[in-house]
N, CA, C and O of each residue as an XYZ file, in Angstrom:
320
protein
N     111.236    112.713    113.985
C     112.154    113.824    114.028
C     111.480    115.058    113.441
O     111.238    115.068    112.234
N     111.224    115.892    114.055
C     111.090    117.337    113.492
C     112.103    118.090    113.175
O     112.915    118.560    113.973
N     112.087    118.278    111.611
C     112.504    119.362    110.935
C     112.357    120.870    110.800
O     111.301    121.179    110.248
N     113.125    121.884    111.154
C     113.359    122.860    111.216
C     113.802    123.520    110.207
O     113.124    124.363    109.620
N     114.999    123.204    109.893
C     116.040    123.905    108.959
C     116.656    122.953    108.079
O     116.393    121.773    108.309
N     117.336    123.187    107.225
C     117.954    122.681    106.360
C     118.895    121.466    106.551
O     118.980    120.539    105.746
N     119.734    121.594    107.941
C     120.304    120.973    108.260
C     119.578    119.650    109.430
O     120.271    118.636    109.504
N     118.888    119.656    109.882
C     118.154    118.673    110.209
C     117.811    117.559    109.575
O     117.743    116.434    110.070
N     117.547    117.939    108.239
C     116.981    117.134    107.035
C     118.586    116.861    106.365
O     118.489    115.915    105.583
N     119.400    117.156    106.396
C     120.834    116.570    106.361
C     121.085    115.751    107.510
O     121.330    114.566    107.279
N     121.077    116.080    108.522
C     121.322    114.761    109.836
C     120.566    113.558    109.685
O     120.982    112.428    109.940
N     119.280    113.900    109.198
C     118.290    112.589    108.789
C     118.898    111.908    107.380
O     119.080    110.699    107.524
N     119.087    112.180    106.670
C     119.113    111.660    105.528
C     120.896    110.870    105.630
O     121.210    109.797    105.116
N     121.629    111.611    106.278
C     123.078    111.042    106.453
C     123.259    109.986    107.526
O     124.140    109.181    107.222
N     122.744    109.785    108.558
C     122.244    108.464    109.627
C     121.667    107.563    108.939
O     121.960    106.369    109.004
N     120.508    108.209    107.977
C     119.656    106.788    107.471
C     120.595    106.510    106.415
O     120.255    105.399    106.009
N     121.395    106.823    105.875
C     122.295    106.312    104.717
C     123.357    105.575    105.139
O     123.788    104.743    104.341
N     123.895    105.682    106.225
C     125.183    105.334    107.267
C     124.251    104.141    107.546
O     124.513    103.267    106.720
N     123.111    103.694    108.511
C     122.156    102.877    108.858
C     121.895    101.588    107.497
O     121.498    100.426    107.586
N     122.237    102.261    106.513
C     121.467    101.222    105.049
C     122.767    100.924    104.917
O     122.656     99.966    104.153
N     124.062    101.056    105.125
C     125.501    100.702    104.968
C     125.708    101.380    103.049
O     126.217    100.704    102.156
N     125.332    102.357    102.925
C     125.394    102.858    101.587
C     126.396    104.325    101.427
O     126.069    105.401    101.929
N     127.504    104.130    100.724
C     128.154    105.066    100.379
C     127.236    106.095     99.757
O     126.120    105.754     99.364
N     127.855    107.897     99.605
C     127.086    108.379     99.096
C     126.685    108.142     97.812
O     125.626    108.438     97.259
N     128.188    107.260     97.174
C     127.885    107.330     95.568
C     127.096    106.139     95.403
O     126.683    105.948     94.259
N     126.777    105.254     96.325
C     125.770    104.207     96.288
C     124.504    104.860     96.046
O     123.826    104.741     95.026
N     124.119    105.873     97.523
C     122.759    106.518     97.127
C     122.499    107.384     95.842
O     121.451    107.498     95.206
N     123.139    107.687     95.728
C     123.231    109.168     94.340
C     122.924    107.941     93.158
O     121.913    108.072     92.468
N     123.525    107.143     93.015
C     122.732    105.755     91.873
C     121.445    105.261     92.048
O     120.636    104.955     91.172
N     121.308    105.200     93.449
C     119.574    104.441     93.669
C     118.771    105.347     93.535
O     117.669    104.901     93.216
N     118.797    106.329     93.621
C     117.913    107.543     94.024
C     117.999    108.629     92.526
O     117.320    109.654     92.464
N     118.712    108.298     91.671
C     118.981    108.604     90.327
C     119.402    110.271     90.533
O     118.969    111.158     89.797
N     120.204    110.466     91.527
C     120.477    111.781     91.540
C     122.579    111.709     91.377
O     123.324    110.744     91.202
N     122.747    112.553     91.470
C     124.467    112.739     91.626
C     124.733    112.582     92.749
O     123.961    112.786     93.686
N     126.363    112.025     92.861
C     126.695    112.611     94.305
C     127.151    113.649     94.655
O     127.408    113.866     95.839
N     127.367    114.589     93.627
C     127.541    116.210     94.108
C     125.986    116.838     95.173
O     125.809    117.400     96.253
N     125.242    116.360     94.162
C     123.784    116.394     94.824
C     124.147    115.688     96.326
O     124.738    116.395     97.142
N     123.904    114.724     96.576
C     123.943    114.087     97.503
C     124.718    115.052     98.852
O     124.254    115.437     99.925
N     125.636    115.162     98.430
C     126.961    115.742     99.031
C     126.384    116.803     99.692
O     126.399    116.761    100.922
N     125.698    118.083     98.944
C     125.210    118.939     98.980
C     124.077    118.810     99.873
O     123.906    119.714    100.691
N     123.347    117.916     99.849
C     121.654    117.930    100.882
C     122.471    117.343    102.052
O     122.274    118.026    103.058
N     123.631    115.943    102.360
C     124.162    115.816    103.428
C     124.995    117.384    104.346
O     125.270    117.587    105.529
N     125.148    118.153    103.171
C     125.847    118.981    104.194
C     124.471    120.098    104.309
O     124.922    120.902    105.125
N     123.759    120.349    104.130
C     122.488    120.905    104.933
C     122.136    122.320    103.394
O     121.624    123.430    103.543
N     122.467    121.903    102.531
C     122.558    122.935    101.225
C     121.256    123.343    101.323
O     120.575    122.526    101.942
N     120.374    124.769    100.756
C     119.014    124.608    101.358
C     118.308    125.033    100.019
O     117.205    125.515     99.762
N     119.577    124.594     99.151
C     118.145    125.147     97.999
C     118.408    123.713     96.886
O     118.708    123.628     95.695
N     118.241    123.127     97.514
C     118.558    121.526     96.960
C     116.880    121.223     96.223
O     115.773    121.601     96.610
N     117.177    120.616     95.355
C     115.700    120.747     94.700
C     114.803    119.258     95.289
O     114.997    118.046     95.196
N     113.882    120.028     95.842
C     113.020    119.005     96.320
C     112.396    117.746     95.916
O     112.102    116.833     96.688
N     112.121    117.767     94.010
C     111.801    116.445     93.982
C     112.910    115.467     94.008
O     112.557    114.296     94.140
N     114.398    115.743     93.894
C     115.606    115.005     94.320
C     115.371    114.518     95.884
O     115.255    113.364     96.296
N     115.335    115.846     96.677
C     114.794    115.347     97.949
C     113.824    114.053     98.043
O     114.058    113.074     98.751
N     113.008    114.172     97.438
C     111.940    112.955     97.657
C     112.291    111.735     97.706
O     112.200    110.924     98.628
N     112.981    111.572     95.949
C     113.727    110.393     95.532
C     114.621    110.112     96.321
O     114.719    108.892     96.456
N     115.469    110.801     97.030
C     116.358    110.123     97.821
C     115.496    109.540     99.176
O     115.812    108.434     99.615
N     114.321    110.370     99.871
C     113.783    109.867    101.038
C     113.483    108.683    100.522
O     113.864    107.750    101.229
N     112.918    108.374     99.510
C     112.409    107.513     99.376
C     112.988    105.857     99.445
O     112.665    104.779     99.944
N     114.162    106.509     98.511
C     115.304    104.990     98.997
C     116.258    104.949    100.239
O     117.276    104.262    100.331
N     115.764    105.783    101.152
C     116.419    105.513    102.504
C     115.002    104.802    103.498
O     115.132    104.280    104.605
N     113.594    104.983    102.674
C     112.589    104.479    103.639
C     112.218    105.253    104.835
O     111.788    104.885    105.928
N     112.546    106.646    104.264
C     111.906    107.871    104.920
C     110.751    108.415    104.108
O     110.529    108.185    102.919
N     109.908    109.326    105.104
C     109.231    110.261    104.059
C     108.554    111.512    104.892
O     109.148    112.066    105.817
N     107.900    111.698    104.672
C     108.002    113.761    104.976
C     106.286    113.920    105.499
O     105.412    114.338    104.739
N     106.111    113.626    106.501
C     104.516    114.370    107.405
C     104.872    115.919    107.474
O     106.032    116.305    107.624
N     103.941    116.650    107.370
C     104.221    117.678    107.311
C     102.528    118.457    108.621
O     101.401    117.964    108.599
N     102.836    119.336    109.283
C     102.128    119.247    110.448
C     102.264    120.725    111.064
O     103.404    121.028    111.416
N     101.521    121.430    111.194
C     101.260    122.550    111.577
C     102.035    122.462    113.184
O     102.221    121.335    113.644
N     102.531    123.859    114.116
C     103.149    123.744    115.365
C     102.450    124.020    116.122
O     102.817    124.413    117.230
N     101.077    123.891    115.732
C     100.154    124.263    116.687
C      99.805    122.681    117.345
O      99.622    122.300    118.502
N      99.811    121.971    116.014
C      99.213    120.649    116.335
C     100.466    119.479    116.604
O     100.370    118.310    116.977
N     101.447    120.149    116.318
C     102.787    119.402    117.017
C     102.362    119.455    118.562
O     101.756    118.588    119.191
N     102.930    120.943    119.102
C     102.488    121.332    120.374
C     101.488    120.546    120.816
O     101.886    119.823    121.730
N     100.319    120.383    120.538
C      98.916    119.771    121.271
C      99.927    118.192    120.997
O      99.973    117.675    122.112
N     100.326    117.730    120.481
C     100.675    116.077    120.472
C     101.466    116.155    121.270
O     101.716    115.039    121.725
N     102.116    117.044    121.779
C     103.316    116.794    123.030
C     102.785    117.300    124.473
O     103.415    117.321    125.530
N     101.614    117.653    124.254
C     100.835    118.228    125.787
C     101.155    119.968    125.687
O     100.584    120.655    126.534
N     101.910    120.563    124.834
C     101.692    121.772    125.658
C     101.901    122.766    124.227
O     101.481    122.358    123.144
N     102.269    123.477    124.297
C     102.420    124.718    123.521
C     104.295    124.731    123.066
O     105.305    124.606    123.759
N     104.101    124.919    121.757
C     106.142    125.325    121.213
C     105.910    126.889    121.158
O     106.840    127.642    120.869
C-alpha cells in the first residue's frame, strides 16, 4: 500500500487491527500507547507522534519502506 497522506496510514492501521480481531483499547495496551492516541491515528490525525506510530506498526506486523516516486513509478512500468 502506498501512503500519501495521513489518512491512508489510518485505513492501514484500522483493517490491520479489525484483521488481528483487536479492539482499539486492546491495541493502545500492546503497543503501550493510549486509546485516545489510537483513536486519533485511526481517524487520520497528522501530527500523531511517530515513534507511537512505529510501536503500534509494529504490533499489527506492519512496517514502513519508504521509497522515492521516481522509483515507485519505474516498479510499476511507467512514470506517477
Amino acid at each position: 500500500m502506498v501512503i500519501r497522506e495521513a489518512a491512508d496510514l489510518a485505513s492501514a492501521v484500522r483493517a490491520a487491527r479489525r484483521r488481528h480481531n483487536l479492539r482499539q483499547a486492546d491495541l493502545a495496551g500492546l503497543s503501550g500507547t493510549g486509546l485516545r492516541f489510537i483513536s486519533e491515528l485511526e481517524r487520520g490525525k497528522s501530527t500523531v507522534a511517530l515513534n507511537k506510530v512505529i510501536d503500534v506498526l509494529n504490533v499489527l506486523g506492519l512496517c514502513i519502506h519508504v521509497t522515492s516516486s521516481q522509483e515507485l513509478a519505474e516498479s510499476r512500468g511507467g512514470l506517477e
